[in-house]
Residue, then its C-alpha position, 0 to 999 in steps of 0.5 A: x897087393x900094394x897100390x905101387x904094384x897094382x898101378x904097375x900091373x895096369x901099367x904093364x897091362x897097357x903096354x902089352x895090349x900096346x904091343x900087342x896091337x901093334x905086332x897084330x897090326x890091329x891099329x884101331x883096337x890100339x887106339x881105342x882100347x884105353x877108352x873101352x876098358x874105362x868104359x867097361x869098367x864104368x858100365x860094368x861091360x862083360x869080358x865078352x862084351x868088352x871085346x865085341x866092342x874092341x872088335x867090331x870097332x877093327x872090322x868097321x874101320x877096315x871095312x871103311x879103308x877097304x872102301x875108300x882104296x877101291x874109290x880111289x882105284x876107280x879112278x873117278x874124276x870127281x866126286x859125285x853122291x846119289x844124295x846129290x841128284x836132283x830127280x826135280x830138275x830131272x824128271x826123265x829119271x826114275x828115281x825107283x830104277x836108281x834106287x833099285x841100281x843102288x842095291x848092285x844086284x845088277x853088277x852081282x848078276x854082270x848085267x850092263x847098264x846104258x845111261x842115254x841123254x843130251x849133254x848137260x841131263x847128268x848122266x855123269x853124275x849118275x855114272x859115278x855115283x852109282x858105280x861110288x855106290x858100288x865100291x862101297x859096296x864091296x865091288x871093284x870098279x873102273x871109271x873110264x871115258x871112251x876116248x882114255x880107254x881106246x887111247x890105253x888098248x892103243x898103246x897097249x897094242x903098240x906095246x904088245x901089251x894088249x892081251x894084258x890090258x884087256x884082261x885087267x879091264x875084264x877082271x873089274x866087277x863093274x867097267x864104266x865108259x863115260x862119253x861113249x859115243x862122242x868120237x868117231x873111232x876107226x876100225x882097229x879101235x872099235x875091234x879093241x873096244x868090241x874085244x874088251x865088252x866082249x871079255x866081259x860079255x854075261x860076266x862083269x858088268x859094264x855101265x855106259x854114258x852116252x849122249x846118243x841113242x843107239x841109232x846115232x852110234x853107226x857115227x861112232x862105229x862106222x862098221x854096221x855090223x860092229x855097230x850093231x854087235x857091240x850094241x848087242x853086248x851093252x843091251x842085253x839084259x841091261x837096264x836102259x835110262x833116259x836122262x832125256x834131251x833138256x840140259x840141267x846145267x844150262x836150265x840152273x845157269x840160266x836160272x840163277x842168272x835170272x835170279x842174279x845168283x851164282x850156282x854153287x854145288x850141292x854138298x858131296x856126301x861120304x860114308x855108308x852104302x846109301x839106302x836102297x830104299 
């Protein structure tokens, strides 16, 4: 074989694997095959080898899309890791429960999740980073305050669209209501709330962030046996954290000020479940 025809046999060579990767829809092996085959060839790869790399290369790049679209379903509000969280300057917070919350056995198993404490204690953070956790986990997440959600089943309701909307929260591996229990709600919006906890009862996890303990939620859920029934569903076999009462936010305000600095945000960091351990 002359060098013009082995040149256009890896040239026609390249094109196929081109074409091929395109009609197979495989666009990572398509961009890494030119530099794989070179490696092969360098380190004298087996066939086999050569196409473990090509295709572990594919499945970890969809796996890496697959996660970053169920972050964006989940609709956070902001980004928020468990590396950030600073169990310092917050002590109430066990960092053993959070690292075991990071394992999603609980949300595998539909076990609620209530996150108690004063403003400020974040409680926030820890909502979305755990339920971030869980996305990349391969979980199906939804992040909603109190307040959006009963305001959706109530145009639902209207729309005559509310057996839908409450199914579509119901089949979410993981529902998180941040902000529960700031608003006095009426009687139809706490029975619309009580049915979408209730079409997750014992089967989907749900994971609450709430500034006031249960004893204060009669002012949320005027009716004390709704009170007392949704209390029930969110409590049972639940994990229940105590952020505590001291305001981080204002305790690093009022630090820096004393210092003469500004607060500047820890860093977000992206990628990998994080581990457990």
């Amino acid at each position: 074989m002359t060098a013009a025809q082995h040149a256009l046999t890896a040239q026609a060579s390249d094109a196929a694997i081109d074409t091929a990767c395109r009609m197979l829809r495989l666009p990572t092996m398509r961009a890494q095959a030119a530099d794989t085959i070179a490696r092969a060839e360098r380190e004298g790869l087996s066939y086999a080898g050569f196409l473990a790399e090509l295709l572990m290369a594919e499945c970890e790049d969809r796996d890496r899309h697959r996660a970053e679209r169920r972050i964006r379903a989940a609709h956070f509000p902001r980004e928020k890791s468990l590396r950030d969280f600073d169990y310092g300057a917050n002590p109430n917070v066990d960092p053993a429960v959070i690292h075991n919350l990071a394992t999603c056995d609980w949300i595998a198993k539909g076990y609620p999740l209530c996150l108690i404490g004063d403003s400020g204690t974040d409680k926030s953070h820890l909502l979305i980073a755990l339920g971030t956790q869980a996305a990349m986990a391969g979980h199906r997440v939804r992040y909603t305050t109190a307040a959006a959600l009963v305001n959706e089943l109530v145009e639902a309701a209207d729309d005559k669209q509310l057996g839908k909307t409450i199914a579509r929260y119901g089949r979410v591996d993981l529902l998180e209501i941040d902000e529960f229990g700031y608003l006095e709600l009426g009687r139809r919006s706490a029975e619309m709330l009580f049915q979408v906890l209730t079409e997750r009862e014992e089967k989907n996890s749900i994971a609450i962030a709430s500034n006031e303990a249960f004893t204060g939620w009669s002012k949320t859920f005027t009716d004390p046996r709704l009170c007392a029934a949704i209390i029930d569903r969110l409590t049972f076999n639940a994990t229940l954290t105590e952020t505590g009462t001291e305001s981080y936010r204002l305790a690093r305000t009022r630090a820096n000020k004393a210092n003469g600095t500004k607060y500047s945000p820890s860093p977000v960091h992206r990628g990998r479940p994080e581990s457990p351990g």
